[in-house]
C-alpha positions in Angstrom: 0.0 0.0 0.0 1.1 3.7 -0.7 2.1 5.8 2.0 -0.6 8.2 1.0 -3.0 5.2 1.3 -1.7 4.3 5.0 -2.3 7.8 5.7 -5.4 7.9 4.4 -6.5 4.5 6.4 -5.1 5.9 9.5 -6.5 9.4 9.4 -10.3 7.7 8.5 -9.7 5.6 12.1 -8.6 8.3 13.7 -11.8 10.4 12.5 -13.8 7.2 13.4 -13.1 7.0 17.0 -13.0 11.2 17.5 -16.5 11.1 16.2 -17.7 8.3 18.2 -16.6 10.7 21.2 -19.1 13.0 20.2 -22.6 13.4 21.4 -25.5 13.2 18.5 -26.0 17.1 18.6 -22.7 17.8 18.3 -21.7 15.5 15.4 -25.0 16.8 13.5 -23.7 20.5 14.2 -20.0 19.4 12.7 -22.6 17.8 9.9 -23.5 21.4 9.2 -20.7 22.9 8.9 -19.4 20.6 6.7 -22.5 21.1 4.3 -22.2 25.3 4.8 -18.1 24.3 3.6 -19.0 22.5 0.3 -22.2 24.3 -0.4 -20.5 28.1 -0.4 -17.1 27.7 -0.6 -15.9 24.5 -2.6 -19.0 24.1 -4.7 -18.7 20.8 -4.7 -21.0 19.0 -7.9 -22.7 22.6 -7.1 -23.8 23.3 -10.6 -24.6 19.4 -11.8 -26.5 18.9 -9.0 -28.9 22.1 -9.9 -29.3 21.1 -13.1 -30.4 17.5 -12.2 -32.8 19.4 -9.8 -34.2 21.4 -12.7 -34.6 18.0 -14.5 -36.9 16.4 -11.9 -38.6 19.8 -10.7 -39.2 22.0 -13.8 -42.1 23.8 -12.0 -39.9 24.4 -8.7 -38.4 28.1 -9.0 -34.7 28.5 -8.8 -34.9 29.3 -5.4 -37.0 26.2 -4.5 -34.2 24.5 -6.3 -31.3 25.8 -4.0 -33.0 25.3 -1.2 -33.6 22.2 -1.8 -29.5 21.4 -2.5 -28.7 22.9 0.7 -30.7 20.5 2.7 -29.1 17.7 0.5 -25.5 19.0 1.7 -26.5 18.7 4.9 -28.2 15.5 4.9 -25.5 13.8 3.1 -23.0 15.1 5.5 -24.9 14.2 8.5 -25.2 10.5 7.2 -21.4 10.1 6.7 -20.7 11.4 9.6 -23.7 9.5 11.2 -22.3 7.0 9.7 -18.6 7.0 10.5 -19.7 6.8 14.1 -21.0 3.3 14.2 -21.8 1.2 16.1 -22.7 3.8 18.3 -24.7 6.2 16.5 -26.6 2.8 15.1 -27.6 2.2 18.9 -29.4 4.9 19.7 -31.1 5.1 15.8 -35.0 4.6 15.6 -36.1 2.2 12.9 -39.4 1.5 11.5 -39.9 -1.2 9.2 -41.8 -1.9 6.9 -41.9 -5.1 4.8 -39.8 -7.2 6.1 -42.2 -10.3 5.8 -42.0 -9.8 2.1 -37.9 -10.5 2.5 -38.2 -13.3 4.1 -41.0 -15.1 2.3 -39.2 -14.4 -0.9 -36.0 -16.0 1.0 -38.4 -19.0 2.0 -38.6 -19.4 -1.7 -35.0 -20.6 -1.7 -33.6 -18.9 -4.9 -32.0 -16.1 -2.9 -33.3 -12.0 -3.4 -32.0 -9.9 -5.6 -32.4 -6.3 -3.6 -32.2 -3.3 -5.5 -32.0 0.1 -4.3 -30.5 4.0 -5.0 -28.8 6.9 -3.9 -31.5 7.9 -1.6 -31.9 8.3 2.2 -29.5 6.2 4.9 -28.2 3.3 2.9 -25.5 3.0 5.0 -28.5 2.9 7.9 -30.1 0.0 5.5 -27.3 -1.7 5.3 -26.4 -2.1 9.1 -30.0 -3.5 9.8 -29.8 -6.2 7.0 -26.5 -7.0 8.7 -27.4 -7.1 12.7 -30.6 -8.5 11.7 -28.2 -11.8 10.4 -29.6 -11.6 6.8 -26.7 -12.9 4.5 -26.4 -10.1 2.3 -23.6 -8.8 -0.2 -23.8 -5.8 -1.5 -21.9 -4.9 -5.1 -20.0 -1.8 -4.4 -17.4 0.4 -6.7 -13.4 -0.2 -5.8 -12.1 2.9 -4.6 -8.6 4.2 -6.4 -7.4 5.3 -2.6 -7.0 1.4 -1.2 -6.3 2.9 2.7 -9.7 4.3 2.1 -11.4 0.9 0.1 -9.9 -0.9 3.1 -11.1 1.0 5.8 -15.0 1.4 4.2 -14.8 -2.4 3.5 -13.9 -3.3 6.8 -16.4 -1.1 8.5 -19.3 -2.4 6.6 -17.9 -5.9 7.0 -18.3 -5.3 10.9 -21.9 -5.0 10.3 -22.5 -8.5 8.9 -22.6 -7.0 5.3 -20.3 -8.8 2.7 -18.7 -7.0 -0.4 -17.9 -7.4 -3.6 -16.9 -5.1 -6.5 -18.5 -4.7 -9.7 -15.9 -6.0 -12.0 -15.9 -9.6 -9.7 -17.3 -12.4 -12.1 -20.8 -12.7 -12.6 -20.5 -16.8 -11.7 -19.8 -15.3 -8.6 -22.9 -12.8 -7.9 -24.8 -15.9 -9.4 -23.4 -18.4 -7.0 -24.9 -15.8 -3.8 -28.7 -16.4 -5.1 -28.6 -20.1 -5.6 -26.8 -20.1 -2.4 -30.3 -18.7 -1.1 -28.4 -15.3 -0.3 -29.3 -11.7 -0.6 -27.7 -9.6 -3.3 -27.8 -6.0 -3.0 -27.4 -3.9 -6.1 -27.6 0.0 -6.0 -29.2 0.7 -9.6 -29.6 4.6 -10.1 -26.1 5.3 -11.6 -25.6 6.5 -15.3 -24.9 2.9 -17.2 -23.2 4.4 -20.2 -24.1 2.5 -23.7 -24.2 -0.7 -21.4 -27.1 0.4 -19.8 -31.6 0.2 -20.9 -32.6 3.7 -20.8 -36.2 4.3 -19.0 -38.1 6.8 -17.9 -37.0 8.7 -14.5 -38.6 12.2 -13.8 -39.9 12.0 -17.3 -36.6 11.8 -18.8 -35.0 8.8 -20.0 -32.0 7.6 -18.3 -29.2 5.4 -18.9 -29.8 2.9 -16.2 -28.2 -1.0 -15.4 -29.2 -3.9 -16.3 -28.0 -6.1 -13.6 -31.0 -6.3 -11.3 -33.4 -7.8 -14.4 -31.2 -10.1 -15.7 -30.4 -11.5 -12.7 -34.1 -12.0 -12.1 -35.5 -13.5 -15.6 -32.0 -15.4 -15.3 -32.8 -17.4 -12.0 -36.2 -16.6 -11.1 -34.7 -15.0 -8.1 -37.7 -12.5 -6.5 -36.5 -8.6 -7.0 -37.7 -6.4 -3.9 -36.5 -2.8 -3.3 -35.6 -1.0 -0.7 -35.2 2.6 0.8 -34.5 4.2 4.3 -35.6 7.4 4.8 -35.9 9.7 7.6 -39.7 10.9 7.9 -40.3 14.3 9.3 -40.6 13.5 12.6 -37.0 12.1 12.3 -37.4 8.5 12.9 -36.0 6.3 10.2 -38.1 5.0 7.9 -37.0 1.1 6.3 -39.3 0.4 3.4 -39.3 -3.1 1.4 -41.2 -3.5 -1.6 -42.3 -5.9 -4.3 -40.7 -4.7 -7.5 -43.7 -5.8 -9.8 -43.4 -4.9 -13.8 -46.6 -3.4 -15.8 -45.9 -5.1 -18.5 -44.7 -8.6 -19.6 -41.4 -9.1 -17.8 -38.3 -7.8 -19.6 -35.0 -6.1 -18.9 -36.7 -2.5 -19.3 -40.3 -2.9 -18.2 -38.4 -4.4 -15.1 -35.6 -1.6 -15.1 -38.3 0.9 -15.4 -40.9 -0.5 -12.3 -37.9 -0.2 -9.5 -36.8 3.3 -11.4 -40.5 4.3 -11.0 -40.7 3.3 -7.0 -37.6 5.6 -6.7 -38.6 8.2 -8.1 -41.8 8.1 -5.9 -39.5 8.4 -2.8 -37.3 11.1 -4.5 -40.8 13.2 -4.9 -41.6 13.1 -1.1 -38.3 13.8 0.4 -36.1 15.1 -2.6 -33.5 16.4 -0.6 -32.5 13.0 0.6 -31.8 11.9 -3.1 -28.1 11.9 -3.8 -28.1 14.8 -6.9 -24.0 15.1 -7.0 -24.4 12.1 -9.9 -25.1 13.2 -13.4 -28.1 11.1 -13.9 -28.8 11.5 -17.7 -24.9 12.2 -19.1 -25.4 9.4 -21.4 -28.4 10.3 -24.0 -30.0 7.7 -25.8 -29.0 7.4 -29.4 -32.1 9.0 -31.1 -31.4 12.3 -29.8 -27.7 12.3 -29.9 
């Protein structure tokens, strides 16, 4: 490993522990500060971001917009931090949940689950429940270039009960965790490129993976989605639900069901969305 990795690893424990130190107030003021930091100062996806809020909200005004990317900053920096303090900040987090029969009947099925989600709400929160509640889950997450930094991420998730795997591992691999009668967890709401089935998100169509429906008409594995939110009364919110095609089952009518539960949560609590990706970079090839 680099020495700029070590540090990197170190400095991220370090951070760890100093944050567990802190009471929940005071990490959610640090939280704040952090957002004021990229919001004004470092501008951080600033511009992208608005313009993916214009995409979804064309009726909001521009103010409406920014307010709404200011809350996102500080949601987002709240979670990490929230985050970075587990196991203790997990402790004292209240959970609702809703759906968990449907998991576990699909898993009484004995073909494993494919669970799909986005960049929305506490996935890291999600994630930890699946985990302590002794589901066998692996989740397919992106390699990051810093490996003090993959390391450290992995480790801490791992300490959960979550598993890991990257995206390039071989797909024999994710296959063997559903006939195993596992969970795989695949986040689904990231620009695909040319790879990728565009459908229909906030009325414009979006490059969007493949993965989750091919996995499905593949093994016959059930596809449920899932989302934790925090309602406005600031408990968490855990929501699991049937993933369920209009149409005859096919990688897009099943792409664009889960995109269209998503969006339905974006709608209600749209600063909890992750906006910093650009959604729609790839255009599909009759309008290029």
């Amino acid at each position: 490993m680099q020495f700029r990795h070590k540090i990197s690893y170190t400095s991220l424990k370090l951070f760890s522990s100093w944050l567990r130190s802190l009471s929940e107030t005071e990490r959610n003021r640090l939280g704040v500060r952090m957002a004021r930091l990229g919001y004004y100062l470092l501008g951080l996806r600033k511009k992208d971001s608005l313009k993916n809020i214009a995409i979804a909200f064309p009726e909001k005004s521009e103010n409406e917009r920014n307010a709404i990317l200011k809350k996102t900053y500080s949601f987002f920096a709240k979670s990490f931090l929230q985050f970075l303090s587990f196991p203790k900040s997990y402790r004292f987090t209240d959970i609702d949940v809703e759906g968990k029969e449907l998991l576990d009947h699909s898993l009484a099925k004995g073909k494993g689950v494919i669970l799909t989600t986005g960049h929305f709400g506490k996935w890291e929160i999600l994630s930890a429940w699946l985990g302590y509640a002794g589901y066998q889950c692996i989740a397919v997450a992106q390699r990051q270039k810093n490996r003090g930094a993959d390391i450290f991420f992995r480790k801490f998730r791992e300490n959960t009960g979550m598993g890991m795997i990257y995206r390039k591992s071989s797909l024999q691999h994710m296959y063997s965790i559903l006939k195993e009668n596992k969970i795989l967890i695949l986040g689904s709401d990231q620009d695909a490129k040319q790879r990728g089935v565009f459908v229909y998100f906030f009325n414009k169509q979006a490059s969007t993976p493949k993965g989750v429906a091919r996995f499905h008409l593949q093994t016959g594995a059930d596809i449920l989605f899932i989302t934790c939110h925090v309602e406005r009364n600031g408990r968490h919110k855990l929501h699991i639900q049937q993933v369920f095609p209009e149409e005859e089952s096919t990688v897009e009518s099943i792409t664009q069901a889960f995109t269209a539960l998503l969006e339905e949560k974006v709608r209600m609590f749209p600063e909890q969305y992750f906006w910093f990706h650009r959604r729609w970079k790839t255009k599909p090839a009759s309008v290029r």
